[in-house]
ROLUM-610989 format. One line per 8 residues: number of its first residue (from 1); their letters; for each residue x, y, z of C-alpha. Coordinates in Angstrom, 3 decimals, padded with zeros to 6 digits, m for minus. Example, Ala and Ser with C-alpha at 12.3 -4.5 7.8 and 13.67 -1.06 7.14 Angstrom:
<rs>
1) as) 012.300 m004.500 007.800 ~ 013.670 m001.060 007.140
</rs>
This chain:
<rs>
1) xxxxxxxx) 116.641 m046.291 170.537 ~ 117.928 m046.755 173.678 ~ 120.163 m049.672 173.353 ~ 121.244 m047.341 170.548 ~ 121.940 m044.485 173.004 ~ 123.372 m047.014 175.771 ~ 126.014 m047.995 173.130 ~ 126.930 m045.000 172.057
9) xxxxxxxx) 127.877 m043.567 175.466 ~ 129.966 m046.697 176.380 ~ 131.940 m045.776 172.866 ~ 132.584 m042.293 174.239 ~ 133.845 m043.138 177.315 ~ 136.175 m045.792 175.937 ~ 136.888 m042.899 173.355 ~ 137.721 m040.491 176.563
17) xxxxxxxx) 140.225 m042.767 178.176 ~ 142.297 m043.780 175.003 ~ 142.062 m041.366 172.431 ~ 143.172 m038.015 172.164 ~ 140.108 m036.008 172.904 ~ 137.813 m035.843 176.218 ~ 134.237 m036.783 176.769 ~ 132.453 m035.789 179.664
25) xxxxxxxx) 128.571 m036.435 181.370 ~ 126.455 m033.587 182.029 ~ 122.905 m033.132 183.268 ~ 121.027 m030.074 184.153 ~ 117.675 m028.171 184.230 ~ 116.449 m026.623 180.943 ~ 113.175 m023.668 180.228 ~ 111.797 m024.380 177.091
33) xxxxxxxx) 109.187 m021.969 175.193 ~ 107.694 m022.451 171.992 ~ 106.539 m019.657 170.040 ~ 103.991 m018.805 168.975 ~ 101.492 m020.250 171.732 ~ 100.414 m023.700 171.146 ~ 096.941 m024.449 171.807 ~ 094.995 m027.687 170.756
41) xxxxxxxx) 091.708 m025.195 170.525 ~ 093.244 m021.920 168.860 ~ 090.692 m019.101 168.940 ~ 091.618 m014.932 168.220 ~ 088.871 m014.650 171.296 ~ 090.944 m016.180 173.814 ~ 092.810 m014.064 176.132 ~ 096.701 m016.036 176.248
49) xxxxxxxx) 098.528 m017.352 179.421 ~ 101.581 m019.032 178.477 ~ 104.201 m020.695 180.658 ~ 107.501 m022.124 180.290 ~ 107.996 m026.006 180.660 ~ 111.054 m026.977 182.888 ~ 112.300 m029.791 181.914 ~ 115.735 m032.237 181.936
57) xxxxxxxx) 118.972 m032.094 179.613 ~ 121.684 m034.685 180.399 ~ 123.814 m036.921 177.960 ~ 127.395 m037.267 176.550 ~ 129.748 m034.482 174.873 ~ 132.930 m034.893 173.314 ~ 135.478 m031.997 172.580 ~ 138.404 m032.675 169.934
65) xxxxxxxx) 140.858 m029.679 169.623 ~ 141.504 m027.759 166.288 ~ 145.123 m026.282 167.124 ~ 148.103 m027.014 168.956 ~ 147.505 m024.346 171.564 ~ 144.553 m026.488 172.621 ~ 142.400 m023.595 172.639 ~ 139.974 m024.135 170.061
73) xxxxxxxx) 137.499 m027.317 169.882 ~ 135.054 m028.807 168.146 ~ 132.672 m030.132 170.631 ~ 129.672 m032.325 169.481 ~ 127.256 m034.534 171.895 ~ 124.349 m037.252 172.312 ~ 121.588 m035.318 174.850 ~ 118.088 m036.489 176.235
81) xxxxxxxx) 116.683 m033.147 176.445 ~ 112.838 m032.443 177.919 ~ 110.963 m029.602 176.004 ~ 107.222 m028.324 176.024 ~ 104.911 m025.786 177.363 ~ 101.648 m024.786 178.653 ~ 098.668 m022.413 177.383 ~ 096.261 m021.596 179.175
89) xxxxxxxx) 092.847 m019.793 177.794 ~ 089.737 m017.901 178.796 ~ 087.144 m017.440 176.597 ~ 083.998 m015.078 177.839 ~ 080.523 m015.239 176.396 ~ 078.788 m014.193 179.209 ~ 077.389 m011.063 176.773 ~ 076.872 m012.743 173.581
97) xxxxxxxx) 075.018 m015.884 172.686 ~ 076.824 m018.482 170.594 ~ 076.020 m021.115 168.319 ~ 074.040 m023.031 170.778 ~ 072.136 m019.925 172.151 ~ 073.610 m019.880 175.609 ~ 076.016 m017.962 177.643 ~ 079.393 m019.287 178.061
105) xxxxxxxx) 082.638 m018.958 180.157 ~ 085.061 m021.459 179.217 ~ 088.917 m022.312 180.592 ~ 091.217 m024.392 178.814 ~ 094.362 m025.830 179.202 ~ 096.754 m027.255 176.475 ~ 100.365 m029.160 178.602 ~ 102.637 m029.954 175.507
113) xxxxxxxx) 105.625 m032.399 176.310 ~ 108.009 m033.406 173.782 ~ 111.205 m035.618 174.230 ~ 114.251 m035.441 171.556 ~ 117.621 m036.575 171.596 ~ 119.809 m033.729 170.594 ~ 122.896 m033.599 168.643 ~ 125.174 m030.292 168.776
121) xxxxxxxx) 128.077 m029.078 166.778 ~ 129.481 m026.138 168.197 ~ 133.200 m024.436 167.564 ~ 133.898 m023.733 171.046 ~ 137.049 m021.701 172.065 ~ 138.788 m021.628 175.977 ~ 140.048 m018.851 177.270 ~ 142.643 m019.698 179.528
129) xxxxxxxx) 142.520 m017.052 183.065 ~ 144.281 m018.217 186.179 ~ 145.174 m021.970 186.905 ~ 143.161 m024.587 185.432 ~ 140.285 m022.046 185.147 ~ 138.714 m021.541 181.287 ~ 136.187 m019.262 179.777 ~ 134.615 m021.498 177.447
137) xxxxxxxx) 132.463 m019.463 174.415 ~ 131.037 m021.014 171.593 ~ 128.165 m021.679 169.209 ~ 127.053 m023.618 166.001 ~ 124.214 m025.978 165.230 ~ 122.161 m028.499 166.923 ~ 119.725 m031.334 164.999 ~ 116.842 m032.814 167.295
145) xxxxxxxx) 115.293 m035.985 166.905 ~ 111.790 m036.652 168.036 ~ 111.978 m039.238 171.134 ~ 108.564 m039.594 172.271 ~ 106.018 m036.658 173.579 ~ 102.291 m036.350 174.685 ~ 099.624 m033.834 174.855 ~ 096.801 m033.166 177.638
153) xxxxxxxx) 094.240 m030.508 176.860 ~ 091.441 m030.042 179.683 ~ 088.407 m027.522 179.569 ~ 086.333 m025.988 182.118 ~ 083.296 m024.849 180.505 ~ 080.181 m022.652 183.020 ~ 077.096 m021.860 180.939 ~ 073.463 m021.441 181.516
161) xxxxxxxx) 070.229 m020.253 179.278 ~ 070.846 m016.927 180.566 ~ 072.135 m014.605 183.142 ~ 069.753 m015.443 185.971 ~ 069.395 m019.147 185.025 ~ 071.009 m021.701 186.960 ~ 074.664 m022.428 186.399 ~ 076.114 m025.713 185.110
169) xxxxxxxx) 079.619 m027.195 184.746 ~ 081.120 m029.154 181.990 ~ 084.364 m031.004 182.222 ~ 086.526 m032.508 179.810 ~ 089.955 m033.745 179.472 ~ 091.633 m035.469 176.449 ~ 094.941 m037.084 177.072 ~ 097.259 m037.969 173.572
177) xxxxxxxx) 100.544 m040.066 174.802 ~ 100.876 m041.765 171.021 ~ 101.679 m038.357 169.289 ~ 101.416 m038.736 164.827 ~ 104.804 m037.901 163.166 ~ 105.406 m037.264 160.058 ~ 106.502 m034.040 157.089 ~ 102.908 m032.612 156.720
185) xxxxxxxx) 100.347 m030.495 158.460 ~ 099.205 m031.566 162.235 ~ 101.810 m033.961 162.466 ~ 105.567 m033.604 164.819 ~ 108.797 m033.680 162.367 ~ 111.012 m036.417 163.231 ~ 113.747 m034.105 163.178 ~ 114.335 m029.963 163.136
193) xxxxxxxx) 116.724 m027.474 163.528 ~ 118.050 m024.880 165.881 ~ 120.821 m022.447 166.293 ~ 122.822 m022.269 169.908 ~ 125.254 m020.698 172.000 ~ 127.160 m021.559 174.817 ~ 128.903 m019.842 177.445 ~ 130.594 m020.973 181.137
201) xxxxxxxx) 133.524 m021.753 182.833 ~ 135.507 m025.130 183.197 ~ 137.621 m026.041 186.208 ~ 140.116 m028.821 185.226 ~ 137.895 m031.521 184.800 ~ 134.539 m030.036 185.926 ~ 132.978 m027.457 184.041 ~ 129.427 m025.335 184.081
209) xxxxxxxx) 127.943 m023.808 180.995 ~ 124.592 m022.120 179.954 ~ 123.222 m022.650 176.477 ~ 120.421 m021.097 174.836 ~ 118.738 m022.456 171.123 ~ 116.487 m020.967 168.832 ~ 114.691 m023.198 166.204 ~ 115.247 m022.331 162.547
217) xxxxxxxx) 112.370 m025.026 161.485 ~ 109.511 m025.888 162.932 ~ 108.994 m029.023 165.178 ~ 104.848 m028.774 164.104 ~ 103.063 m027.153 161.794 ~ 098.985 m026.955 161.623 ~ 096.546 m025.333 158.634 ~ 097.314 m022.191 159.950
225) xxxxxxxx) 100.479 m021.682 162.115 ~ 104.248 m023.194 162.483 ~ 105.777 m023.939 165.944 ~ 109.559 m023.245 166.949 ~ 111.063 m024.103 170.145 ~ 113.010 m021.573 172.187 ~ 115.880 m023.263 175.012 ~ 117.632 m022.081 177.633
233) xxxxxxxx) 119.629 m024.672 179.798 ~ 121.732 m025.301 182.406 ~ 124.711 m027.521 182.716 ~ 126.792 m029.380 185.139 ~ 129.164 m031.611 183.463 ~ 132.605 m033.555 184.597 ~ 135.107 m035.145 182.157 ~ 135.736 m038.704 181.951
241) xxxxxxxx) 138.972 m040.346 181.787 ~ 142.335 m038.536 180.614 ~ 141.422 m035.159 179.202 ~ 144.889 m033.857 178.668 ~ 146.583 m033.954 175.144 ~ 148.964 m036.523 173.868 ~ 152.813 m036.515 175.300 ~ 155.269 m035.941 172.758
249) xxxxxxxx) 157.664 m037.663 174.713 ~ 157.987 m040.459 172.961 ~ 158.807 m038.315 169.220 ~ 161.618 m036.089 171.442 ~ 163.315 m039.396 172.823 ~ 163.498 m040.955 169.175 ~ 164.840 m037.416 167.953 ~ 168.716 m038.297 167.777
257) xxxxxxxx) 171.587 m035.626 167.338 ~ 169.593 m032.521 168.928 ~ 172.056 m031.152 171.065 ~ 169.921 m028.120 172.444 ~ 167.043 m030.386 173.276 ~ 164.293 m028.311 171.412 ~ 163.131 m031.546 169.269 ~ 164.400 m030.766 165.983
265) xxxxxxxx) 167.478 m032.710 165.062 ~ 170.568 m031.236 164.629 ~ 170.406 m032.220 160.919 ~ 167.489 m029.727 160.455 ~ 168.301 m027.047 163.096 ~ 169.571 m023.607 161.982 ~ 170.261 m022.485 165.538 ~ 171.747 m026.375 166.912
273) xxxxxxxx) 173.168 m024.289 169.638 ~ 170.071 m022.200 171.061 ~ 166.434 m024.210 171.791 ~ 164.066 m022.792 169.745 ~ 160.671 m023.908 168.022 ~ 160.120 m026.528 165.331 ~ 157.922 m024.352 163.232 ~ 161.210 m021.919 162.755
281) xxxxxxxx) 163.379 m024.667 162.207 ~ 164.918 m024.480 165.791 ~ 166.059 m021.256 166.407 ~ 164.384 m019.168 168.975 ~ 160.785 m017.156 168.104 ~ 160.231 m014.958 171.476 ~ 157.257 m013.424 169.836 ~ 155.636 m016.399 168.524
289) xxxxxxxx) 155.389 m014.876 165.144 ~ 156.268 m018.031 162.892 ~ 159.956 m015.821 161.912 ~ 162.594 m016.536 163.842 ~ 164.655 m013.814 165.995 ~ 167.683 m013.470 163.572 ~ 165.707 m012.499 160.516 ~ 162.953 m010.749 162.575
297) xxxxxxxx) 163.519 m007.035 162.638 ~ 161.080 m006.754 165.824 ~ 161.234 m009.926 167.790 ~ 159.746 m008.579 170.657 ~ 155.952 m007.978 168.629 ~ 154.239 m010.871 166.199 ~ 154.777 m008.993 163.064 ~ 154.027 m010.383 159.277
305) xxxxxxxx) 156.448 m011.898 156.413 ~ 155.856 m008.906 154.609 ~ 156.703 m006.378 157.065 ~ 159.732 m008.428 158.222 ~ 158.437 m009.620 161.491 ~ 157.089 m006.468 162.642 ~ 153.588 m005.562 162.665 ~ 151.794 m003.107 160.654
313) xxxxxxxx) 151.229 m000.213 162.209 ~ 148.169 002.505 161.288 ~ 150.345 006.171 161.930 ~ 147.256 008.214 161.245 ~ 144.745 005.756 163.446 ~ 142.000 005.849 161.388 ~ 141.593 001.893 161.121 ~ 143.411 001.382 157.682
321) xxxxxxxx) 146.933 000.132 158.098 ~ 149.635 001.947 156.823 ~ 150.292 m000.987 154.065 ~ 146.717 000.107 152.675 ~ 146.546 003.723 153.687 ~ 146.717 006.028 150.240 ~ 146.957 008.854 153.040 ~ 149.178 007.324 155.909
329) xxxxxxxx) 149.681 010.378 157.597 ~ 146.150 011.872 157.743 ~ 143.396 010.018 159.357 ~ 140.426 009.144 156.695 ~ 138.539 006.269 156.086 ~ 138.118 002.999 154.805 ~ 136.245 003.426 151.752 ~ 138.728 006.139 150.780
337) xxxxxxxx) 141.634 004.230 151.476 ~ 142.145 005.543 154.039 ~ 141.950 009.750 152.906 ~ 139.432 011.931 154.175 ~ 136.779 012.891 151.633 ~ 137.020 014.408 148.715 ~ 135.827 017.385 147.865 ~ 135.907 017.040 143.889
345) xxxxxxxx) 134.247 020.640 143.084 ~ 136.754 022.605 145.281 ~ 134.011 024.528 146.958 ~ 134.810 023.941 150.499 ~ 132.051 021.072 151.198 ~ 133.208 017.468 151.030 ~ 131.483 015.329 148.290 ~ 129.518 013.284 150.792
353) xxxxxxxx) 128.096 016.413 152.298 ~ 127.573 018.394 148.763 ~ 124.330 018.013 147.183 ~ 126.318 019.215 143.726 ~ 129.727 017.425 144.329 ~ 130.656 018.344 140.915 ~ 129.709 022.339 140.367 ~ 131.324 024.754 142.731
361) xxxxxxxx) 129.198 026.360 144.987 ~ 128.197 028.182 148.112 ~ 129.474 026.038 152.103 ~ 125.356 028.067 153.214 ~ 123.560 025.990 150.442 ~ 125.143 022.486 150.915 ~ 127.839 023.311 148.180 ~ 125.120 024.324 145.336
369) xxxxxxxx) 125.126 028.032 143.916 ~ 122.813 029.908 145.105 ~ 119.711 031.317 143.117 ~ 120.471 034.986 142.535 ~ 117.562 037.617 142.833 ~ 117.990 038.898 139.195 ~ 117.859 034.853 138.126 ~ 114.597 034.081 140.275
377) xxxxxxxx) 112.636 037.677 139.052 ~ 113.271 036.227 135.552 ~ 111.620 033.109 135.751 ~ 108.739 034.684 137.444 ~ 108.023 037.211 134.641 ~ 108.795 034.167 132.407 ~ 105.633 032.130 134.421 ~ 103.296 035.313 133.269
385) xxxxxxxx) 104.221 034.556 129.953 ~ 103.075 030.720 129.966 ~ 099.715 030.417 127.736 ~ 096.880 027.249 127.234 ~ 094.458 026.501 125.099 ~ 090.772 027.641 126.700 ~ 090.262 024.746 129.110 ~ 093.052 022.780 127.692
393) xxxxxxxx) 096.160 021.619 129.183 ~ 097.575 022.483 125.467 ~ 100.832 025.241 125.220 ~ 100.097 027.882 123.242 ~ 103.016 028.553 120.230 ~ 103.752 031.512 121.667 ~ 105.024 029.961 124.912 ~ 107.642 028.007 123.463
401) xxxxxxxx) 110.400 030.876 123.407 ~ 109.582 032.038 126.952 ~ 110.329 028.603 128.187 ~ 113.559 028.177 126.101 ~ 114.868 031.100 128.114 ~ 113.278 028.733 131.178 ~ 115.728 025.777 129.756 ~ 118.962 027.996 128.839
409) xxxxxxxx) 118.985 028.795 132.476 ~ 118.521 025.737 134.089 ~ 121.223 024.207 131.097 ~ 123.535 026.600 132.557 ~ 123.282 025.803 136.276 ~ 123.298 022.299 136.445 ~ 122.463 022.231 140.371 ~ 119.099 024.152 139.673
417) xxxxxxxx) 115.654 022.354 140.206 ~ 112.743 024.032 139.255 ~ 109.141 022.980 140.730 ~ 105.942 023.994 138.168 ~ 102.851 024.485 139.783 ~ 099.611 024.707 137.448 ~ 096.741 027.056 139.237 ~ 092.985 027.324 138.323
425) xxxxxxxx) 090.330 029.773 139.139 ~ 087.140 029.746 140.272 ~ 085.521 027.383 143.028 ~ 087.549 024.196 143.795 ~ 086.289 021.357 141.952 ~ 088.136 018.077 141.036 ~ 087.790 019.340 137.486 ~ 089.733 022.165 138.174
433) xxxxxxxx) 092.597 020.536 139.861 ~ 092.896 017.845 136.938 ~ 093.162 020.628 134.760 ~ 095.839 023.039 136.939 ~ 098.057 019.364 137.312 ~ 097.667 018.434 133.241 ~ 098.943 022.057 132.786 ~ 101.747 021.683 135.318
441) xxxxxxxx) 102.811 018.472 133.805 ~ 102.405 019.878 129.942 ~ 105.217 022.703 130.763 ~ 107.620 020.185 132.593 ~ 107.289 018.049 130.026 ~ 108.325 020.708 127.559 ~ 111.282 021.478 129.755 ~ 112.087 017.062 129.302
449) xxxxxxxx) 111.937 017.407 125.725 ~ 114.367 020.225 125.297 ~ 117.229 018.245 127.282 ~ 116.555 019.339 131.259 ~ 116.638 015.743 133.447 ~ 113.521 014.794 134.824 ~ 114.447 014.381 138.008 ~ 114.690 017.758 138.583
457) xxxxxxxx) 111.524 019.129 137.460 ~ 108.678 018.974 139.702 ~ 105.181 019.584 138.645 ~ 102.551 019.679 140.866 ~ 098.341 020.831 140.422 ~ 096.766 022.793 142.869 ~ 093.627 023.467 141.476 ~ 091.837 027.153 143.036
465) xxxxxxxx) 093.617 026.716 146.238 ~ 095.876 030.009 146.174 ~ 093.972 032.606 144.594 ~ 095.569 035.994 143.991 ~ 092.375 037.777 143.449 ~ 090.747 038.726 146.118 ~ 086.960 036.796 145.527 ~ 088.780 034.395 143.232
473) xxxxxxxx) 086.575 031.586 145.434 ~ 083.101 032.816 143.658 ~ 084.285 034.182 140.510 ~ 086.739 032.328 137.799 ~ 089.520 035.725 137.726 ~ 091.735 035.290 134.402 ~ 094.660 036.090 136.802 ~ 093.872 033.546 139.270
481) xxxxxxxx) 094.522 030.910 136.024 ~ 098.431 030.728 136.091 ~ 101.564 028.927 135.787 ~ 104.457 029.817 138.787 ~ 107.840 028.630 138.132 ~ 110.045 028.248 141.104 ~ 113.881 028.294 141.185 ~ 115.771 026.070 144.160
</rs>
């Protein structure tokens, strides 16, 4: 492995001198966590410390650009990095006795230390600011490959046979350097994966950067639990060898017949006369918009083919460009196409806002009609009218055309709901309230099967909880056994 390692950072530095991208050392502290706490002797009795592990990060990046601008890289790397962490435990007995029938207080301490070579592939971008300065932001994906690790776990354990007994001391420490690897249960994956980001600043040829990792698998996994590690690192780094792209020097002096010196022969130049850029075919491109300043109708602003070299503008600014914008000049939004909402009933209240977007109604009642006094009276004398079966949950025939007067109403305003509620008399009992819900449900159903939605019918039981007698809690009133229909 590290011959392996030793070989592959004497390629990159060859790499960094002669080819056309730049490798660079770096080294630099690292905190590592991993979550959740890792203890060799997991118990829910314990009472948690856990504490970071420093460790070290150094190795080999490289960063090949993506675009001519030189702004955007893809930057990969070899790293030894140092991860791991400590837990430490308190158990107290001193109350209880245990299996062996004394009192206990026990510390314990598991040190986890785990070595990988990492391998990132971020997309990193530079900002240029002033000089050779850069903001450098990026992120991607990073593999790690288990290197070596160990784990020491040490107890403290102060017992006797009871309070007033003498105390004694037990001390034990276990030390594992030759950790078992391996795909299953209580063993350390040879490799898992994180997500990271990086941030800094580079300096010509010296950079520093802070990166930060989050495992998406699990580095170990016991019976019971699965272990992530959690990174945050520091770096110092300086590149090696020639770091600045190829010359085109040699392609300009073999260019022949290019009298305005911009690179594209005169052959292929539409503007032989003015130096301009070799993605327009020579002629000048002050905006940098890929169409050159002849046929651009706003060379001073990057613009589009479509729109003739000027850009697309959004009149109404509502974040949909005028190209898109059904309603260019009044601000809307995107799921409209850029209009405001509709309002598709006319009443006033947009359809987002308008709990019945397609019935005119009233801006006070969210856009519904409102329940009239003469409409509400009706289907209160029509709930008087509602009969059962003696102690049945049953309609009686001559309930049918009171609640067809119940459906032609709600038929006729779509945006009414109606709530049923079945009442019982007598005492409360869980008898009762079966009974007052079954009748409840019996009428709504009615209302179902003569073409009203179900969704808005509501039936709901509440058994001899709102008597309108006035002892209706000792005695079972006939008037206190009732349907009331309510209109909303």
């Amino acid at each position: 492995m590290k011959k392996t390692i030793l070989s592959l950072f004497v390629l990159c530095h060859w790499y960094g001198s002669n080819a056309q991208f730049s490798v660079a050392v770096v080294a630099g502290p690292q905190i590592n966590s991993v979550t959740p706490a890792f203890s060799l002797q997991p118990d829910s009795n314990s009472v948690y410390t856990i504490s970071k592990h420093t460790g070290l990060n150094l190795g080999v990046i490289a960063n090949a650009s993506l675009n001519q601008r030189q702004t955007l890289f893809l930057r990969t790397g070899i790293l030894y990095s140092a991860k791991g962490s400590q837990v430490f435990q308190q158990f107290d007995t001193s109350a209880v006795n245990i299996w062996d029938g004394k009192k206990h207080f026990l510390e314990a301490t598991t040190n986890l230390k785990i070595n990988y070579i990492d391998v990132p592939v971020n997309l990193l971008y530079k900002f240029p600011l002033k000089g050779k300065t850069k903001f450098l932001l990026g992120g991607g994906l990073q593999t790690s490959l288990f290197y070596n690790g160990s784990t020491d776990f040490n107890s403290i354990k102060i017992y006797g046979d009871d309070i007033d007994s003498t105390i004694q001391t037990d001390y034990q420490q276990t030390i594992d350097k030759d950790l078992p690897v391996g795909p299953v249960a209580n063993k350390y994956n040879t490799l898992h994966f994180s997500v990271n980001g990086v941030t800094g600043f580079e300096f010509g040829k010296v950079f520093i950067t802070l990166s930060y990792s989050n495992g998406v698998t699990d580095f170990f996994k016991s019976e019971a639990q699965s272990f992530r590690h959690k990174t945050m690192g520091f770096h110092f780094g300086i590149v090696l060898g020639n770091s600045k792209p190829a010359s085109h020097t040699e392609l300009n002096t073999n260019v022949v017949n290019d009298r305005d010196h911009d690179g594209v022969s005169d052959v292929l130049d539409r503007c032989p006369e003015i130096a301009g850029a070799i993605l327009t075919n020579g002629c000048p491109d002050k905006d940098a918009d890929g169409i050159p300043d002849k046929e651009d109708e706003c060379p001073e602003l990057p613009g589009t083919i479509q729109n003739r070299g000027c850009p697309i503008f959004d009149k109404d600014s509502d974040g949909v460009t005028d190209d898109k914008d059904k309603c260019p000049e009044v601000a809307g939004l995107t799921k409209y196409n850029g209009c405001p909402v509709p309002d598709s009933d006319s009443d006033g209240v947009n359809d987002e806002e308008d709990n019945c977007p397609d019935i005119a109604g009233d801006v006070d009642n969210h856009g519904c009609p409102r329940v009239t006094k003469e409409q509400q009276q009706k289907i209160e004398h029509a709930a008087k009218r509602i009969q059962f079966e003696y102690k049945k949950a049953d309609l009686l025939p001559m309930s049918y055309k009171v609640l067809d007067e119940v459906v032609e109403m709600l038929i006729s305003n779509g945006s009414f709901k109606i709530k049923v509620e079945g009442h019982s008399s007598g005492p409360e009992t869980e008898s009762n309230k079966a009974l007052s819900q079954k009748r409840a449900e019996s009428v709504r159903q009615y209302l179902i099967s003569k073409g009203v939605t179900p969704a808005r019918i509501i039936a709901q039981g509440l058994g001899s909880s709102k008597h309108i007698s006035s002892n209706g809690d000792k005695k079972e009133n006939p008037e206190d056994r009732r349907v009331e229909l309510l209109i909303f």
